[in-house]
N, C-alpha and C positions, 0 to 999 in steps of 0.2 A: 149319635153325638151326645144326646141326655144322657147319656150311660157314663162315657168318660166323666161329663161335668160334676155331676153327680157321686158323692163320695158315700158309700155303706159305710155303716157302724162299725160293721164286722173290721174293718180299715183301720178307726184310730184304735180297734181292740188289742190290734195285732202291733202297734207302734207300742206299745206299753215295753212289751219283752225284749224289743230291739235297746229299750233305754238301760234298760234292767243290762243287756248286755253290754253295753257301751259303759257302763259304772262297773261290772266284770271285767273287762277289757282295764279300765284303769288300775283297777285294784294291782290290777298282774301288772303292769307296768309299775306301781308302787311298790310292789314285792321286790321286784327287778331290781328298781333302785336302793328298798332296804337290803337286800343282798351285794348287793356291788358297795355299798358301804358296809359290808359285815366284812368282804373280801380285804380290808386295810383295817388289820390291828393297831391296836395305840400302844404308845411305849407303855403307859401302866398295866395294859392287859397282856403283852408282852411278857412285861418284868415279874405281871404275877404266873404268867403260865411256867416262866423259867422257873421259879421261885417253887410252886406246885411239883416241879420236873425232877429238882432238886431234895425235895421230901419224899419222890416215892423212892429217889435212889439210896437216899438214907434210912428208910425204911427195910430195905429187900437187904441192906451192906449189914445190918443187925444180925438178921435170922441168916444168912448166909457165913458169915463170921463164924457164928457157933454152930452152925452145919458144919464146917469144915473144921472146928476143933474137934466136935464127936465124933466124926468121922477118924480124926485124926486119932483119939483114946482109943476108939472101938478097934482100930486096922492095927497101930502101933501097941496098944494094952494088951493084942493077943498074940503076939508075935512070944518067940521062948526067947529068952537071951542067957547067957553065958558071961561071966565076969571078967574069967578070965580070955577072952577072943574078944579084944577091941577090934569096932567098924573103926576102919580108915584112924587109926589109933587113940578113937574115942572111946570113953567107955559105954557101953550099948543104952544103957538108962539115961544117959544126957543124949546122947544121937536120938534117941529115937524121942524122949523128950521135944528135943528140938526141931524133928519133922513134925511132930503134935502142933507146935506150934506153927512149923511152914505151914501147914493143910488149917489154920485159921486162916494167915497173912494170905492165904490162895482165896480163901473165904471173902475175906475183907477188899480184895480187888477185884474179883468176879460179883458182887454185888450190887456196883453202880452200874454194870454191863448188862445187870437182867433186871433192873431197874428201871430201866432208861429204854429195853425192850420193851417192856412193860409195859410201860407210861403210854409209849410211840404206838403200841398197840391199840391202847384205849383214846387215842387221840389221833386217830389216822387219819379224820376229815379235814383238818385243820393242818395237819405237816407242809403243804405247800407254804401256807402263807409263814407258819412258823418257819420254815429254813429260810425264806426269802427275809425275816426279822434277824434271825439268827448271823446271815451275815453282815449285815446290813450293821448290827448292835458289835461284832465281832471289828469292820473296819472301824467303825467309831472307837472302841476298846484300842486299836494299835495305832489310830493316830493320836489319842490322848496319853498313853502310857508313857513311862517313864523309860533311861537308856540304862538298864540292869548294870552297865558296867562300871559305873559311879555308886555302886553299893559299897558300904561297908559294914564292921560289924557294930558299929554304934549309928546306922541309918541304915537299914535294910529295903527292899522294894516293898511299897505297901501294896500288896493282894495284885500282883504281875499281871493275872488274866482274867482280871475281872469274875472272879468265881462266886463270889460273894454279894455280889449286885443282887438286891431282889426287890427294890420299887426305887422311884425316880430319887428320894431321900439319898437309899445310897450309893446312889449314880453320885450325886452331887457332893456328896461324901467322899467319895471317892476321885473323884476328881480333885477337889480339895486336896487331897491325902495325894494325889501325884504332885501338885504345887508346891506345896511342904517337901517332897522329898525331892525338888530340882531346887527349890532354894536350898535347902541344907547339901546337895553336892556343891551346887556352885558356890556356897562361903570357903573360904579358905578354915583349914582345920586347925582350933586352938593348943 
């Protein structure tokens, strides 16, 4: 029974590590909670990430534009033509001219498309919570927005889809700018 009553050293030596763990053990429940608060983006890190989203697709729309114009000189510049034998009763130099320019305009729209791959690639940890923003920011846009069919040509829709949003500013801006244009349909036209 001395034995039990009786506490060794060796005892409180070993309570040490248990504490050490228990302060371990919190940390990871801290972790926990900075992560489960990292899992809710804020509308300004939101509007910068769209914003960010936004620059890499205008970046890739640049070099892919003129990828598809050189393209377009290189394929149509080595073509023969004939003066006399209009395409589809064009003269060959303006036709083909004017694919030179289709194979930019192909350019210019295929570059937000591999832009926006891009981006998604390099931000693939994070796309849940961005789509779950993305609609979320998308019904807010359709319940704010204006009814397009009260446009005219001296009060146009200001910025329909919201594409132009890139911090709460001009959210608010924009919102503004939908105000402006349901008073100005609904005045009677002078």
């Amino acid at each position: 029974m001395s034995t039990t009553l009786l506490r060794p050293c060796s005892q409180n030596v070993r309570l040490a590590p248990r504490t050490t763990r228990f302060r371990m053990r919190s940390t990871r429940q801290n972790s926990t909670v900075s992560e489960a608060a990292k899992q809710n983006l804020t509308w300004p890190e939101y509007l910068d990430i769209r914003r960010n989203k936004r620059k890499w697709e205008t970046a890739v729309t640049i070099p892919c534009s003129i990828l598809g114009f050189a393209g377009g000189v290189a394929y149509f510049g080595s073509l023969e033509t004939d003066a006399t034998k209009p395409i589809m009763g064009i003269d060959p130099l303006f036709f083909y001219g004017g694919c030179t320019v289709a194979c930019m305009g192909l350019g210019y729209l295929i570059g937000p498309a591999i832009g926006s791959a891009g981006w998604r690639v390099t931000h693939r940890r994070a796309m849940n919570l961005i789509e779950a923003k993305d609609r979320e920011f998308h019904k807010r846009i359709v319940k704010n927005r204006v009814d397009p069919t009260r446009q005219s040509a001296t009060n146009p829709v200001p910025d329909f889809y919201g594409e132009k949003i890139g911090s709460l500013h001009h959210y608010r801006q924009w919102l503004r700018d939908q105000a402006r244009f349901r008073r100005k349909a609904l005045l009677p036209e002078e």
